[in-house]
Every structure is written in structure tokens, then in C-alpha cells.
C-alpha positions as CSV (number, residue, x, y, z in Angstrom):
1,X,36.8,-23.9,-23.6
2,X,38.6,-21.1,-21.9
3,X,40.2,-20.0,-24.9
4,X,36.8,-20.3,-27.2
5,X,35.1,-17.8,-24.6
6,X,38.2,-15.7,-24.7
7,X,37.7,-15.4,-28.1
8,X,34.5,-14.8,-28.1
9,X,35.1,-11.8,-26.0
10,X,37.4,-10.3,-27.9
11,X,35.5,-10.3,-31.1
12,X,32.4,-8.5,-29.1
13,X,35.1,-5.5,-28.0
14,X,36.4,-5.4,-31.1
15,X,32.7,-4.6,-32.3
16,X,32.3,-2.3,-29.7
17,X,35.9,-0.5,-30.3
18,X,35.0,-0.3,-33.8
19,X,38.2,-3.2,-34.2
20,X,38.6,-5.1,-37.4
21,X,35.6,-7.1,-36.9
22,X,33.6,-4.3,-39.0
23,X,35.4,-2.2,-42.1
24,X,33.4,1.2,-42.9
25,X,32.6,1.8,-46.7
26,X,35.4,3.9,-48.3
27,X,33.9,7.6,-49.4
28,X,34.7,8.0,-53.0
29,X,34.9,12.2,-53.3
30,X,34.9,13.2,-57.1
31,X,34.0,15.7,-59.0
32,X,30.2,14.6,-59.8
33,X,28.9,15.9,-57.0
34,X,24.9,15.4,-56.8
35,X,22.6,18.3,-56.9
36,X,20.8,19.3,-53.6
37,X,17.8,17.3,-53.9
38,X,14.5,19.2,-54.2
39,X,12.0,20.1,-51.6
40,X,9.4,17.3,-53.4
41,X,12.5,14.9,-53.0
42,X,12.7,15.5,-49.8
43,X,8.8,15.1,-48.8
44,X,9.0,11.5,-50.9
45,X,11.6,11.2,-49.0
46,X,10.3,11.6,-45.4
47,X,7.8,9.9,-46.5
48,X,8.9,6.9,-47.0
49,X,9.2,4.1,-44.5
50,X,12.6,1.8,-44.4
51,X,12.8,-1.8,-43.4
52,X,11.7,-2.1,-39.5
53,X,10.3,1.6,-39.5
54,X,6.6,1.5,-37.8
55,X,3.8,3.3,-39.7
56,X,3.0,5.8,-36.9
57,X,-0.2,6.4,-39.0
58,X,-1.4,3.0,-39.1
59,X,-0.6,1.9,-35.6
60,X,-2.7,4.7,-34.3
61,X,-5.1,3.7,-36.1
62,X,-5.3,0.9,-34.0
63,X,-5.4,2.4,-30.6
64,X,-8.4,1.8,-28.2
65,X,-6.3,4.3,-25.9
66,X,-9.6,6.9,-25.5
67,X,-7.5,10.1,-25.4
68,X,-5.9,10.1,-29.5
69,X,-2.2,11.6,-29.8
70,X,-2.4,14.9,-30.6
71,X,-4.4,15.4,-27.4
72,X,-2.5,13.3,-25.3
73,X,0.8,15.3,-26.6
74,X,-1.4,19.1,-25.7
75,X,-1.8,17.2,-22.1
76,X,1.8,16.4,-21.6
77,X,2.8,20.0,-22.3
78,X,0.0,21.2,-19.8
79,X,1.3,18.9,-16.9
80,X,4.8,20.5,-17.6
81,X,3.2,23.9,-17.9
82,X,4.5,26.5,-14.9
83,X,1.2,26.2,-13.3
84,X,1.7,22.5,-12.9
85,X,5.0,21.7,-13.4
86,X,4.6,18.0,-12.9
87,X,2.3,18.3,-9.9
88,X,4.9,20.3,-7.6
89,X,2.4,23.1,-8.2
90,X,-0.8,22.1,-8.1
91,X,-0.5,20.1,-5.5
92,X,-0.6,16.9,-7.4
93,X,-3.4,16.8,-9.0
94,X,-2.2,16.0,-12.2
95,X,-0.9,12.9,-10.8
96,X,-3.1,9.5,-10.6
97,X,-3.3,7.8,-7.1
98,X,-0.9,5.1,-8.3
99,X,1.7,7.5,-9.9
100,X,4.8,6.3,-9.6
101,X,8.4,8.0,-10.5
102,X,11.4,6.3,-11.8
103,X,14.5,6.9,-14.1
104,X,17.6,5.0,-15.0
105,X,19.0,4.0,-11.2
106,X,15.9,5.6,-8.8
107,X,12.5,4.7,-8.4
108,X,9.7,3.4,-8.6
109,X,8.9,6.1,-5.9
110,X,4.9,6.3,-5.2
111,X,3.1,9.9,-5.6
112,X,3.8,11.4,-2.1
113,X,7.0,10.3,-1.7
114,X,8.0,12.0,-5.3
115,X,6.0,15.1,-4.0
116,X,8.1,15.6,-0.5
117,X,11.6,14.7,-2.5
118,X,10.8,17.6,-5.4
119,X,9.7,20.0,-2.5
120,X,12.6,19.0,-0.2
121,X,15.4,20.2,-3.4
122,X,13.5,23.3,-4.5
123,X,15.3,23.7,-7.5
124,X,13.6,25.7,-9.2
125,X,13.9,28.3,-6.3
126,X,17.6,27.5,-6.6
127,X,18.2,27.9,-10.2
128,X,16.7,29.9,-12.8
129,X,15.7,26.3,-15.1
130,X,15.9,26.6,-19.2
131,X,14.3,23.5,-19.9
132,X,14.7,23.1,-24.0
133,X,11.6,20.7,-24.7
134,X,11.5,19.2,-28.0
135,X,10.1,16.0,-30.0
136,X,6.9,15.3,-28.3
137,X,5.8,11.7,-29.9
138,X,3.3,9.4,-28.4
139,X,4.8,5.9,-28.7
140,X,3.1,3.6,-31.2
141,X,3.2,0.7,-29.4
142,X,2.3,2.2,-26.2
143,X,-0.2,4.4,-26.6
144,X,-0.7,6.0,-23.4
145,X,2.7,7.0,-23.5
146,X,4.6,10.2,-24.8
147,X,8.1,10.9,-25.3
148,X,9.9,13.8,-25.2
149,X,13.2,15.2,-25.1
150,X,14.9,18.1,-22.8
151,X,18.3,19.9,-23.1
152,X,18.1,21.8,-20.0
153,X,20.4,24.4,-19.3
154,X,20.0,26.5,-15.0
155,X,21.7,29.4,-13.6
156,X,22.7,29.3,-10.4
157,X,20.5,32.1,-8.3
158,X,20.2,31.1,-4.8
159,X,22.3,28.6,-1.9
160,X,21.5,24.8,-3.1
161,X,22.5,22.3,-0.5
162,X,25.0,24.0,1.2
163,X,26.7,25.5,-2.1
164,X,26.1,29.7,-3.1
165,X,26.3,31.1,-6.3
166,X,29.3,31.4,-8.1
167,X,30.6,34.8,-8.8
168,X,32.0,34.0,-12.5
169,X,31.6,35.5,-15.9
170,X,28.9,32.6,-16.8
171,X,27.1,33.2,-13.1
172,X,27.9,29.4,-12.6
173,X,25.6,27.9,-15.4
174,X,24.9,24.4,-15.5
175,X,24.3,22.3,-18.9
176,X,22.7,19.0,-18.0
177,X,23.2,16.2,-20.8
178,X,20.3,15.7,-23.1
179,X,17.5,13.7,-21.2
180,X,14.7,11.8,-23.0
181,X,11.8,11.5,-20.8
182,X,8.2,9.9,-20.6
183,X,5.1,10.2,-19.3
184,X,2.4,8.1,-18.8
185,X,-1.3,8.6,-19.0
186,X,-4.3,7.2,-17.8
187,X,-7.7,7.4,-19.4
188,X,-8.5,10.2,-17.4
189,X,-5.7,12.1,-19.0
190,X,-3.5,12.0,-15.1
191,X,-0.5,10.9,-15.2
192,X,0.5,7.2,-14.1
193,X,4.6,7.1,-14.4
194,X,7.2,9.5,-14.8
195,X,10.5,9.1,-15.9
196,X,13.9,10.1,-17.9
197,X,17.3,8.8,-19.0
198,X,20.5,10.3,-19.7
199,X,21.2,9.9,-23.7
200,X,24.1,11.8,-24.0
201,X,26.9,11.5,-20.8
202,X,29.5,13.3,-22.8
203,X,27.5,16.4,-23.5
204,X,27.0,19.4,-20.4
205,X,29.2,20.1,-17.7
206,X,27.3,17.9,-14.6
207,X,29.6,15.0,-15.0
208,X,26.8,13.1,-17.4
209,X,24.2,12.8,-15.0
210,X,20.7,14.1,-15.1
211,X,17.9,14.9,-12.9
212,X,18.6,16.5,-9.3
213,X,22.0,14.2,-9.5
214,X,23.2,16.5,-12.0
215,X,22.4,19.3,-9.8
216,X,24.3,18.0,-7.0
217,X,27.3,17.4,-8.9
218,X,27.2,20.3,-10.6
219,X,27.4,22.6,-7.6
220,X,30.6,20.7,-6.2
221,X,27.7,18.8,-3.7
222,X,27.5,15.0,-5.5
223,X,26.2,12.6,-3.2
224,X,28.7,9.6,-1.9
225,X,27.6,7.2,-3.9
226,X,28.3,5.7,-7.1
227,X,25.1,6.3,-8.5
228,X,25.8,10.2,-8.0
229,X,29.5,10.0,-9.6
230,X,30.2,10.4,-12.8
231,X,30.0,7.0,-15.3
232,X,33.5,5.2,-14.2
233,X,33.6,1.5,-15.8
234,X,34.6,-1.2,-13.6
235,X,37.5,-3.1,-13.3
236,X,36.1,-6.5,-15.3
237,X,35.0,-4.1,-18.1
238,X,38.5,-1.9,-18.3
239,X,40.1,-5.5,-18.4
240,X,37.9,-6.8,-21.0
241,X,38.0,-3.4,-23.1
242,X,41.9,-4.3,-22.4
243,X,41.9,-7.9,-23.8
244,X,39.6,-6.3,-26.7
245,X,42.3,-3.7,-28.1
246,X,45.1,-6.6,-27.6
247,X,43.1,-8.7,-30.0
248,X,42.3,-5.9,-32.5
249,X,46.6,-5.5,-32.4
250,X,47.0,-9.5,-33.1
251,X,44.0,-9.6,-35.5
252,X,46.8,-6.8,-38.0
253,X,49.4,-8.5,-37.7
């Protein structure tokens, strides 16, 4: 039995190492290359759906949600808008009652609590923030949702937590990883949740971590916890990622 699930653990690493398990198509370069397809190509292209692809179109068409998407996506760039900026500046009232913040390791914090924490960092008093929005989309399957992405890039301008400014040639600039974050909506049009995830950990120079947490790191301050570290697998995963690359070497031979 030992030796089944052994097995059966080294075939999932090999997946996940890219082992023998899976062979990649060869790419056959010849001569015959294909012309650049045309601009009409391209639109039937786009406009296609593939297998498992939701028809954006048609599921909104099925929304009762009573704010439609195009509105819903002008109100999310409002809320993040300098004179809101999430409710740090108008005092919350872009927040509902029940608002509640959370990401990938912290949270569900309530509306006050999220309030004090964002006014207790003043980052943006600390840093000169670059925030890089892009791909507003409200989700199809939950419509009071939107989704958006942000490659945010800060200066460091004033003391953050103990740390000043660097005196370099890049005036200590911080790249945060790409973050994809939500909000959600209520029928009012405030906003019920808050949240984002780290997409990218190998991009930026914060040690793959987002949020304030990037911050902190990024300024030689992380807090002493793991949560606050840079990603560092554990030791049953290096051991397993271990047993994986011995059976991708026996699996050759």
C-alpha cells in the first residue's frame, strides 16, 4: 500500500515538474511559414468561444443584479478614484455596514477595523503609489463582483515603519508582484468585500508578497512571521518535490 501511494506521488510531481508523465508537441520550423493573419481573422477570431469558455454576453443577460456591468465597472474605478481611494478618504462611505476585507492569508476584517489598519500604515504618505490598473471585468457568474488587475510600482518619499528613504540612483523603488483584486457590490452600488491575491511571486522586488506585506518587506521591515516572509516550501513538500525528480530519473532509465 505504501509503495502504491508512493507511486502515486511521484507521478503527481512528475506532472508538476513537467517529468515524463507529459511530452510537449515537437515544433516543426520550415520554410512555409503562414502569413500574419488579417485584422477580420483576428475579430472571427476573438470572437469565437472555445470549449469551457463562458459567453460573457449571454450570462449577463441573465443577471437580476440591478446595477448592469458597464456601470458597476464606472463604480469600481470611482471607489478607487483619489477622492475615495477605497474609503480611506471619504471616510468610508463607499463602504456598506457589513464590508468586510480579506486577501490570500488576512481577513475577513469588518469595515472599521480595515479603516484604523489603512490609516495606521499611511502608505500613501509614505510612498509616492503607481498603481497600473487594468482588466476591469465583472464576473459572469457573480454578478455583483468585478475583477481587476494592478501592477503597482512606489517610491519611497517619507520614514515608513522605522525605515527612511534610500539615497540610491532608483530613490529606493519598489515593484510589488502583479495583484488581481475584487470588489464587491451591493445593490446600492457600496462596496461589500474587498480583496486581492498575489499572481505572480516571481515578478517585483518585495519578496512576492503584496499588499502592505510587500511594503514591509520591501523597506528591510517584514514582520516575524511566516506570512510576512517570502514563499519558502516546507520540509514535506521539498521532500516530496525530492522523491518526484528521483522518479522522473528512474522513469529514463
Amino acid at each position: 500500500m505504501m509503495m502504491k501511494s508512493l507511486a502515486i506521488a511521484t507521478t503527481l510531481l512528475a506532472i508538476v515538474n513537467g517529468g515524463a508523465a507529459f511530452s510537449a508537441p515537437s515544433l516543426s520550423l520550415t520554410s512555409d511559414v503562414p502569413a500574419a493573419p488579417t485584422r477580420e481573422q483576428l475579430a472571427v477570431a476573438t470572437s469565437t468561444l472555445i470549449p469551457g469558455e463562458i459567453d460573457i454576453a449571454r450570462a449577463f443577460a441573465k443577471s437580476t443584479f440591478p446595477i448592469a456591468p458597464d456601470a458597476l465597472i464606472s463604480r469600481a474605478k470611482e471607489v478607487l478614484s483619489p477622492p475615495i481611494e477605497l474609503g480611506t478618504k471619504d471616510g468610508g462611505k463607499c463602504l456598506a455596514d457589513d464590508f468586510e476585507f480579506v486577501a490570500a492569508v488576512v481577513g475577513p476584517i469588518p469595515k472599521e477595523d480595515y479603516l484604523k489598519a489603512l490609516g495606521g500604515f499611511k502608505l500613501t504618505e509614505s510612498f509616492d503609489i503607481e498603481q497600473n490598473y487594468f482588466g476591469f471585468i465583472v464576473d459572469p457568474i457573480q454578478f455583483n463582483r468585478v475583477w481587476f488587475f494592478t501592477r503597482q510600482i512606489a517610491r519611497h518619499i517619507s520614514p515608513f515603519m522605522g525605515a527612511q528613504p534610500k539615497d540610491t540612483k532608483d530613490g529606493g523603488m519598489l515593484t510589488l508582484p502583479p495583484q488581481l483584486m475584487h470588489m464587491d457590490f451591493n445593490a446600492d452600488g457600496l462596496v461589500k468585500e474587498f480583496g486581492f491575491y498575489t499572481v505572480d511571486r516571481r515578478q517585483g522586488n518585495t519578496g512576492g508578497l503584496g499588499g502592505a506585506f510587500g511594503y514591509f518587506y520591501g523597506v528591510g521591515k517584514p514582520l516575524p512571521i511566516p506570512e510576512c516572509q517570502p514563499y519558502k516550501p516546507s520540509f514535506r513538500f521539498r521532500m516530496l518535490n525530492f522523491i518526484g525528480k528521483i522518479g522522473n530519473k528512474l522513469a529514463k532509465k
